[in-house]
Structures are given as structure tokens and as C-alpha cells.
C-alpha positions in Angstrom: -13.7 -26.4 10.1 -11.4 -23.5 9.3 -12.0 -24.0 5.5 -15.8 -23.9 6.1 -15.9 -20.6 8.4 -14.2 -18.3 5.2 -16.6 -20.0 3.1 -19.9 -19.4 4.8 -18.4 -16.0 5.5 -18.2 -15.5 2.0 -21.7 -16.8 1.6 -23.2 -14.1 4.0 -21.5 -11.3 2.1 -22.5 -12.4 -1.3 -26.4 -12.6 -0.2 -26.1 -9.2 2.1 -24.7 -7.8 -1.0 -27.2 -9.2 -3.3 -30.2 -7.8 -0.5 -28.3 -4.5 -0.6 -28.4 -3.9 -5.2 -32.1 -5.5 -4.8 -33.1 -2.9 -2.1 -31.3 0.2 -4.0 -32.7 -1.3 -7.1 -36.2 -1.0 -5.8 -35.6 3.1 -3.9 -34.2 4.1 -7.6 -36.8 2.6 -9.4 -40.0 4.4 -6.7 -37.6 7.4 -6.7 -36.8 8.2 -10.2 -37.9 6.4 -12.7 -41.8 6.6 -11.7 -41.8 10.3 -11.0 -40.1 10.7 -14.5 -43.1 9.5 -16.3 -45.4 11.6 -13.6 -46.8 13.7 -16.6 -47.9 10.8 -18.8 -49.4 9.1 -15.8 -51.4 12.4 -14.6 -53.7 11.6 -17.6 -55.0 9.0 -15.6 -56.5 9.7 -12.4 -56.7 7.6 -8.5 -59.3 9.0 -6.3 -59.4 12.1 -7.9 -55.7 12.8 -7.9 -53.7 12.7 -10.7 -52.0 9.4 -11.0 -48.7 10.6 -11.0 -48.9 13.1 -8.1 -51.1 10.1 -6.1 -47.9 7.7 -6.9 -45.3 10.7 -5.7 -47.0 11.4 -2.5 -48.6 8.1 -1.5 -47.1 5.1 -3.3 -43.8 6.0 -3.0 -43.8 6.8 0.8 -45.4 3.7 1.4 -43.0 1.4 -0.8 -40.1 3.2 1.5 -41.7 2.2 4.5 -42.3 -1.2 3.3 -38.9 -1.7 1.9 -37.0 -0.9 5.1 -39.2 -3.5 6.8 -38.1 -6.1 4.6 -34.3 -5.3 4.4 -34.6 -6.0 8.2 -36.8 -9.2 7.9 -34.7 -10.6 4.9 -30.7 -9.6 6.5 -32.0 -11.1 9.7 -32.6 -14.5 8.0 -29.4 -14.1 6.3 -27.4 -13.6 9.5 -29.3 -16.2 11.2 -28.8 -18.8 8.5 -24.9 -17.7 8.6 -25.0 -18.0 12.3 -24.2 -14.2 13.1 -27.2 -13.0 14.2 -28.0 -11.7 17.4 
């Protein structure tokens, strides 16, 4: 039993971290790399707004709001399956 306690231990950490680079992965990406090609996707346009400005205001915001819902949802199940959870 004390061998297996470390070891799923070890198993939580490794998926929390995994969640964790996925998560930041995804802000950097909606953060920076999308608003960096903003000029080349204002050519294009989303109910009548520039792409890039419609991506900036909207899509961004909304991927945020998403992506904290599933860090919750996911690190719950990972906790749960680890047996720390609440």
C-alpha cells in the first residue's frame, strides 16, 4: 500500500501538470498568436467586423471563459480518479 500511495501521487501530478501546459498552451495560442495575424485576417470579414478585430473582442473572450470551465471539469476528474477530491 505505501508503494502504491507515492505512485498514484505521482500520477495526479503528471496529469495536473499535463492539464496545466495544455491550458497555457491554449491562452497563448487565443492571446498572441491569433491577434498577431489580426491584419491579414481583417481582409476577411464576420458580421460586418473585420475578422481579426471580431476574433480579438469576441472569440477570444469566449475561449477564456470556456477554458476556465474546463480546467475545473477536467482537474476535478483528475483528483477524483486520484482520490483527493473533495
Amino acid at each position: 500500500m505505501s508503494q502504491e500511495l507515492p505512485e498514484n501521487l505521482k500520477r495526479h501530478w503528471e496529469r495536473t501538470r499535463s492539464l496545466t501546459i495544455f491550458v497555457l498552451l491554449v491562452w497563448f495560442i487565443f492571446s498572441f498568436v491569433v491577434h498577431w495575424f489580426a491584419a491579414s485576417l481583417n481582409e476577411m470579414s464576420f458580421m460586418g467586423f473585420p475578422l481579426g478585430y471580431y476574433f480579438a473582442v469576441q472569440g477570444s473572450l469566449a475561449i477564456f471563459v470556456i477554458l476556465i470551465f474546463f480546467q475545473n471539469w477536467k482537474q476535478d476528474q483528475i483528483d477524483d480518479e486520484a482520490g483527493v477530491g473533495e
